[in-house]
C-alpha positions as CSV (number, residue, x, y, z in Angstrom):
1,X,3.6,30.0,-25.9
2,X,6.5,27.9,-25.7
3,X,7.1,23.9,-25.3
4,X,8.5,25.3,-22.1
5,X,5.8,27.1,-20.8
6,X,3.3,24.9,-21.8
7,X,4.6,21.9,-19.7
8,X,4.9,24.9,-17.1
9,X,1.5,25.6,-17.1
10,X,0.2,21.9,-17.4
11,X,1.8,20.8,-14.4
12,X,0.2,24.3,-12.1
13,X,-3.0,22.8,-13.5
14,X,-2.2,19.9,-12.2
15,X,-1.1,20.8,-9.2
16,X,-4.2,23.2,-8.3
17,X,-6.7,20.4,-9.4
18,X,-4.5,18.2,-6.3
19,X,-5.3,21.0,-4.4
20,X,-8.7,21.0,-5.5
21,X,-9.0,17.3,-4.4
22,X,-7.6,17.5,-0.6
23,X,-9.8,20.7,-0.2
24,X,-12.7,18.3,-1.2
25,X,-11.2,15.4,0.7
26,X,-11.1,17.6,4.0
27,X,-13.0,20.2,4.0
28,X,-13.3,23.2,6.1
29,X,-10.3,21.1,7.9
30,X,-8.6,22.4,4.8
31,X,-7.4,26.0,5.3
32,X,-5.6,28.4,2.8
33,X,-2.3,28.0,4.7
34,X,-2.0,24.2,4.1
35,X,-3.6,25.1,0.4
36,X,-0.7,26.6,-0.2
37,X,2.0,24.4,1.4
38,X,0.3,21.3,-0.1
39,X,1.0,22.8,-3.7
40,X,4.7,23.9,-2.7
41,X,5.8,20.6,-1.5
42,X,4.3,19.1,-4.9
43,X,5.5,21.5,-7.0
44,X,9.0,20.7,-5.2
45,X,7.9,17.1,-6.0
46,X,7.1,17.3,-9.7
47,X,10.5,19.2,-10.6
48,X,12.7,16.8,-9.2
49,X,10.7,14.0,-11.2
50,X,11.1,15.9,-14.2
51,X,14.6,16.7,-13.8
52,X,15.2,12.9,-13.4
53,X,13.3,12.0,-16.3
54,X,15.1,14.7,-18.6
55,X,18.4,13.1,-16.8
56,X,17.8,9.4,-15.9
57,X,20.3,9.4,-13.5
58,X,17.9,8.0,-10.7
59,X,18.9,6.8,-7.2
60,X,19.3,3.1,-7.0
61,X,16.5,0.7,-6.6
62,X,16.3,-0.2,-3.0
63,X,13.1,0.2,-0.5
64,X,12.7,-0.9,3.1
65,X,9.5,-2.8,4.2
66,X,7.9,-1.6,7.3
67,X,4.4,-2.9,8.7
68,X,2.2,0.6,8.9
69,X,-0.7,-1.0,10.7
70,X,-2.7,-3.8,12.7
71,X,-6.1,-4.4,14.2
72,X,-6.8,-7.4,16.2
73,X,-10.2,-8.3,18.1
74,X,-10.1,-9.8,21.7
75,X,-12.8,-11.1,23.2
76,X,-11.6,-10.5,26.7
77,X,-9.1,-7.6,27.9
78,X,-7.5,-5.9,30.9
79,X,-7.9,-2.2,31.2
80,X,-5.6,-1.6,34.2
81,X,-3.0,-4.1,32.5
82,X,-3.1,-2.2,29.4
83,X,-3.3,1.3,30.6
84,X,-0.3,0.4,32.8
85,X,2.1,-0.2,29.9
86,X,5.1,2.4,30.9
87,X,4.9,5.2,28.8
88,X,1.3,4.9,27.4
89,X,-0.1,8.0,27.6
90,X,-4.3,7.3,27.9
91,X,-7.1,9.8,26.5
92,X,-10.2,9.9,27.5
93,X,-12.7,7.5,25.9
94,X,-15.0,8.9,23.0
95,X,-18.4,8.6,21.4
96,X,-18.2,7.0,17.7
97,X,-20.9,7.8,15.6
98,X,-22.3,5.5,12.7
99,X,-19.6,3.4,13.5
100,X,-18.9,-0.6,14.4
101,X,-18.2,0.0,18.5
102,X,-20.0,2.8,20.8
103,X,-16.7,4.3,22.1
104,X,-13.0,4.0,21.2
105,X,-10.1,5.5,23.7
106,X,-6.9,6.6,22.1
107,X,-3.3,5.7,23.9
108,X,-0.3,7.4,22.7
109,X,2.5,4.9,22.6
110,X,6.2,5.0,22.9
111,X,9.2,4.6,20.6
112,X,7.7,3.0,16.9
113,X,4.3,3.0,18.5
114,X,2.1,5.9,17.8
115,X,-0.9,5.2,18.7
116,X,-2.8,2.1,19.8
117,X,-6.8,2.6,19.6
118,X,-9.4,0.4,21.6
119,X,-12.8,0.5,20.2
120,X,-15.3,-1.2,22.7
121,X,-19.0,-1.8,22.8
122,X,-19.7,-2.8,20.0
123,X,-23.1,-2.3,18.0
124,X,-23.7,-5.8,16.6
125,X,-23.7,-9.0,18.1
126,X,-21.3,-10.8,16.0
127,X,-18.9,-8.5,16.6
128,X,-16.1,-9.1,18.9
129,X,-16.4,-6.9,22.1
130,X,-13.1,-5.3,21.4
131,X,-11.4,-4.2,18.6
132,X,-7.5,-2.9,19.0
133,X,-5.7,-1.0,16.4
134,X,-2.1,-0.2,16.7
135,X,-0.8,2.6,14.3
136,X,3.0,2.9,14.2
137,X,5.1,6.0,13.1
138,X,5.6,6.6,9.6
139,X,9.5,6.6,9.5
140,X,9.9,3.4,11.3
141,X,7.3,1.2,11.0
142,X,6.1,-0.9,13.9
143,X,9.0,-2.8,15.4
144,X,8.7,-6.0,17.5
145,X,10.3,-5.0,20.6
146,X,8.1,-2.1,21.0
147,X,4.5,-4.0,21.4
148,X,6.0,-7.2,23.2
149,X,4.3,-6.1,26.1
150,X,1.0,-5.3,24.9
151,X,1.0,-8.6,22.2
152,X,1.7,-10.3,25.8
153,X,-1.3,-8.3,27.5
154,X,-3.9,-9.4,24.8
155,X,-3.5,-13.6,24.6
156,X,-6.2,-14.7,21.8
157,X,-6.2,-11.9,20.2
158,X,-6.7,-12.4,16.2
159,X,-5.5,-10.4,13.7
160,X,-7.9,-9.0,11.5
161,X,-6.0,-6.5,9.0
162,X,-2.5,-6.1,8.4
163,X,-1.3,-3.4,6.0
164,X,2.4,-4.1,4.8
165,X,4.1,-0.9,3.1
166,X,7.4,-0.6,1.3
167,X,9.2,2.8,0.9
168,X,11.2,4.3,-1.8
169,X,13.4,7.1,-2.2
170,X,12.0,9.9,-4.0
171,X,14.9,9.7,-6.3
172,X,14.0,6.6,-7.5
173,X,12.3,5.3,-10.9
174,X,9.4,4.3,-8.6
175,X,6.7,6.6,-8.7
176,X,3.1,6.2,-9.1
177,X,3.4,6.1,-13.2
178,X,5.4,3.0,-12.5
179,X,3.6,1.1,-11.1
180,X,1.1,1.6,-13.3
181,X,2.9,0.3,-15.6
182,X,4.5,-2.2,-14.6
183,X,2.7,-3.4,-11.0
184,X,0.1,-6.7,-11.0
185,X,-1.5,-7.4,-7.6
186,X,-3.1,-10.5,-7.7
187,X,-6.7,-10.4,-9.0
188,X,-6.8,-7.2,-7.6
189,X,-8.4,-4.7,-10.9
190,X,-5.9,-1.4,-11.3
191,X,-8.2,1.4,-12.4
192,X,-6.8,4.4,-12.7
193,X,-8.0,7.0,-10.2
194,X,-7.9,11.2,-10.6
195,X,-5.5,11.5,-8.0
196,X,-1.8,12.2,-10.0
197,X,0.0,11.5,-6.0
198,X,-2.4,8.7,-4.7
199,X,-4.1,5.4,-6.3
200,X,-6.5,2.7,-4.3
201,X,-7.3,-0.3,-6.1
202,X,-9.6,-3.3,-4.3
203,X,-12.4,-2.6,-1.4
204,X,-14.1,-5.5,0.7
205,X,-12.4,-8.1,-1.4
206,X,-9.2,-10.1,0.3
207,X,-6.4,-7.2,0.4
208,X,-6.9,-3.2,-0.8
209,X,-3.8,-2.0,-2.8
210,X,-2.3,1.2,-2.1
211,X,0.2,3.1,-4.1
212,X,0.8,7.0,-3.0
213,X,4.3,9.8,-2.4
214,X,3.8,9.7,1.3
215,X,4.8,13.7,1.9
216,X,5.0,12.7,5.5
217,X,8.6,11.3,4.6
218,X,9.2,12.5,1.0
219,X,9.1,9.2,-0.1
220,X,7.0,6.9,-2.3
221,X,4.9,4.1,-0.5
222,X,3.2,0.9,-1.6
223,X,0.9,-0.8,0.4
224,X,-1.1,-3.8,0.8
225,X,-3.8,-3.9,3.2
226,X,-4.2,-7.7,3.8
227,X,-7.8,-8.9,5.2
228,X,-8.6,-11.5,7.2
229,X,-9.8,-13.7,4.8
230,X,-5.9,-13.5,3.0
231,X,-4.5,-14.0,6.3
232,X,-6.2,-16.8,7.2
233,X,-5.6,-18.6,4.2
234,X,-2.0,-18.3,4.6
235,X,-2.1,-19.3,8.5
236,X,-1.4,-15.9,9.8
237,X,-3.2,-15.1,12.7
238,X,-0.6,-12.8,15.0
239,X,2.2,-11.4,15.4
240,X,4.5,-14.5,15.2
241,X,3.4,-15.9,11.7
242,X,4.8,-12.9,9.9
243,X,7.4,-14.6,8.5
244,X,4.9,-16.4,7.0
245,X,4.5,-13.1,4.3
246,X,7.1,-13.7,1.6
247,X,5.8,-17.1,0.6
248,X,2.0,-15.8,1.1
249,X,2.3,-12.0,-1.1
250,X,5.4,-13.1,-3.4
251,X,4.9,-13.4,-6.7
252,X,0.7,-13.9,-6.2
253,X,0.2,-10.4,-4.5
254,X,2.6,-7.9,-5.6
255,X,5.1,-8.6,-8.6
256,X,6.4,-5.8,-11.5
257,X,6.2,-7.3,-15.0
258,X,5.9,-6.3,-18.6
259,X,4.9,-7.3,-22.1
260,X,7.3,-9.5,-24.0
261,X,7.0,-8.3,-27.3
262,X,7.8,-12.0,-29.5
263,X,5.5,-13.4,-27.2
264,X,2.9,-11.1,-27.8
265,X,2.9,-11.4,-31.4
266,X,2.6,-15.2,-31.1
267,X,-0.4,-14.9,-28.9
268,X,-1.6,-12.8,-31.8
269,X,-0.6,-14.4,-34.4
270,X,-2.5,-18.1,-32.6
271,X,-5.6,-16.2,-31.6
272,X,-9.1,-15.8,-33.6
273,X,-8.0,-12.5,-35.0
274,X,-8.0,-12.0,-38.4
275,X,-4.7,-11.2,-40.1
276,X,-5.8,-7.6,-40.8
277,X,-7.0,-7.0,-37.1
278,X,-3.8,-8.1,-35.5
279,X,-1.4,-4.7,-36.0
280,X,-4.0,-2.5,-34.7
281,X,-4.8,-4.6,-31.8
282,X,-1.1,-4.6,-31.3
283,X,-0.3,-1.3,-31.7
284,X,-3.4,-0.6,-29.4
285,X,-2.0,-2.8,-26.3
286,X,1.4,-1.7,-26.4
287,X,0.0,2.0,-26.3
288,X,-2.3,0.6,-23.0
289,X,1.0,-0.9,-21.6
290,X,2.6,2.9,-21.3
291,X,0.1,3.9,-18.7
292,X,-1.1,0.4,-17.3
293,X,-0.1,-3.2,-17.6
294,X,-3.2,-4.1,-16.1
295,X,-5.5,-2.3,-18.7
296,X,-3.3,-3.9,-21.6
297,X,-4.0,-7.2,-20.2
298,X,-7.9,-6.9,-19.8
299,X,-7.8,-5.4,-23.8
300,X,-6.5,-8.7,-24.5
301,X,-8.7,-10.8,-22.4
302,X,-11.2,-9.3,-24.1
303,X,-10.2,-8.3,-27.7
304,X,-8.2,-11.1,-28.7
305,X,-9.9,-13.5,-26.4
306,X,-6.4,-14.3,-25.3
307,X,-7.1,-16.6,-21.4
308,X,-3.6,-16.7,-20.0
309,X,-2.3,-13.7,-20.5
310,X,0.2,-14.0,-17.8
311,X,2.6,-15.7,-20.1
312,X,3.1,-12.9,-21.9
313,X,4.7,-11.2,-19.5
314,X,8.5,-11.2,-18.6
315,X,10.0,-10.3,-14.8
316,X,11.4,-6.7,-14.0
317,X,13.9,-8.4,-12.2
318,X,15.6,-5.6,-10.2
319,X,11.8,-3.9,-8.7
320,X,11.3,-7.5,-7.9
321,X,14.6,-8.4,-6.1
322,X,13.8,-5.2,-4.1
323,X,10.7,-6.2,-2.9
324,X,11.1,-9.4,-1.9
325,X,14.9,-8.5,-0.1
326,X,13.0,-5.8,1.7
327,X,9.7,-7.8,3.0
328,X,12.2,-10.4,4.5
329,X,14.6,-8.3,6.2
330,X,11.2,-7.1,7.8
331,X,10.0,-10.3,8.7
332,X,13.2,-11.9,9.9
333,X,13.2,-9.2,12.9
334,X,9.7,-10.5,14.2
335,X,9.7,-13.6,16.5
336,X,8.1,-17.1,15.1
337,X,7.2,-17.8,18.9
338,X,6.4,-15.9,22.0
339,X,9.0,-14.3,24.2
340,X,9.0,-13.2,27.6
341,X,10.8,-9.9,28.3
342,X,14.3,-9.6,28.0
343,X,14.6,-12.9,26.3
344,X,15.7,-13.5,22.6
345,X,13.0,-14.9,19.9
């Protein structure tokens, strides 16, 4: 067998064992039809990587920053108000089992609102009686103008979770392997995961980290789920303290680094390791960095005993530009006080 058909038969392995994983993520929801069209559009996926990695002639770095979703709990709310939002279209309400709230009832929106979900009754004292979830479209985000009205309909609400997303092209050098490599996220621990399209890092903590090719819209997504207990720290309780996000995320929540190599051997070189240990713990943290910056950093944490290790890093300047252009274009089109209809923020 050939170099050729090796890598050829590598990546259908790796693209049945994706397979493999939906059909155990979804279940009987998973037929043979979208078997077979999920490994289509990765196979589609994986040659274009490849050929830009043979070529390095990648698109150039640019993303756009789009909000991709928000809950808020009210403890007060108007159903005919909300239900009379033009366009809405209402659903009937719905049982939810083993769940926060009793019943939820699903309204599809208009323009970038998709959806907006109200869970009621809920099943514990301490929770607020309503919870309300607005999901936007994939391609465009959630846009101001488009839940004016209902931000107006729903005064005290607090937000509870906020998940900020930025999109890259497909062409792009940003793909999951990337940031890998190269992507720190606070405190936030970057295991590796078994899904080659699709990582989660963080859980009940203060954000969950998301980094995933969004098939949806061919593109590649990060996203940070903030929680209430980030938010709150920052002073961001609605809709018009987003602006507050660029000071509050960048650089302490999402930044793309890497290993300085002078500085590294000076850590080295100052630490408790012996002259004979230091190559090999070298040459072991550099091979770590290839796959993840994070795991490289914890190897010296705990092998060389090395405390800051952040100031062995250096910038990637132009994936951190990108970001932080993006995230406040985004912010810049959302209000920093109320509005009433028809009037500019």
């Amino acid at each position: 067998m050939t170099l050729t058909e090796k890598m050829l038969a590598a990546r259908e392995a790796l693209l049945s064992a994706y397979a493999d994983i939906q059909q155990q993520r979804l279940g009987k929801k998973f037929t043979a039809k979208m078997r077979a069209a999920t490994i289509a559009l990765a196979r589609m996926y994986e040659v274009l990587r490849q050929r830009l990695r043979d070529s390095g002639r990648y698109e150039p770095l640019t993303c756009v920053c789009k909000i991709d979703r928000a809950v808020f709990t009210t403890k007060t709310l108007s159903w005919k108000a909300i239900l009379g939002i033009p366009g809405y279209v209402v659903q009937k309400s719905t049982r939810l089992w083993k769940k926060d709230y009793k019943f939820a009832r699903r309204i599809r929106g208009t323009d970038s609102v998709s959806e907006v979900v109200i869970a009621f009754e809920p099943t514990a004292s301490w929770l607020a009686p309503f919870r309300i979830t607005i999901i936007p479209r994939d391609r465009t985000g959630l846009r101001c103008q488009d839940i004016q009205l209902l931000v107006e309909l729903l005064p005290g609400a607090e937000l509870k979770i906020l998940e900020v997303a930025w999109d890259f092209p497909s062409g792009s050098v940003v793909d999951l392997d990337y940031v890998r490599r190269f992507g720190l996220f606070g405190s936030t621990w970057l295991e590796p995961g078994t899904n080659p399209y699709h990582d989660k890092w963080g859980g009940v903590g203060s954000k969950v980290v998301r980094a995933y090719f969004k098939w949806e819209t061919f593109q590649f997504r990060i996203e940070l789920e903030l929680h209430v207990q980030l938010l709150r720290e920052h002073g961001i309780g609605d809709v018009f303290d987003f602006r507050k996000l660029v000071p509050a995320l960048i650089p302490d929540h999402v930044r793309f680094a890497r290993l300085d190599e002078t500085k590294l051997l000076r850590a080295l070189h100052r630490s408790g390791l012996s002259p004979a240990e230091r190559p090999s713990v070298r040459r072991r943290v550099k091979q770590k960095a290839q796959t993840s910056l994070w795991g490289a950093l914890r190897y010296l944490r705990e092998k060389a005993q090395l405390r800051n290790t952040q100031r062995l890093l250096v910038p990637v300047p132009d994936m951190n530009h990108a970001i932080r252009k993006a995230l406040e274009k985004m912010v810049a089109q959302w209000p920093a006080r109320p509005a009433r209809l028809g009037e500019k923020p």
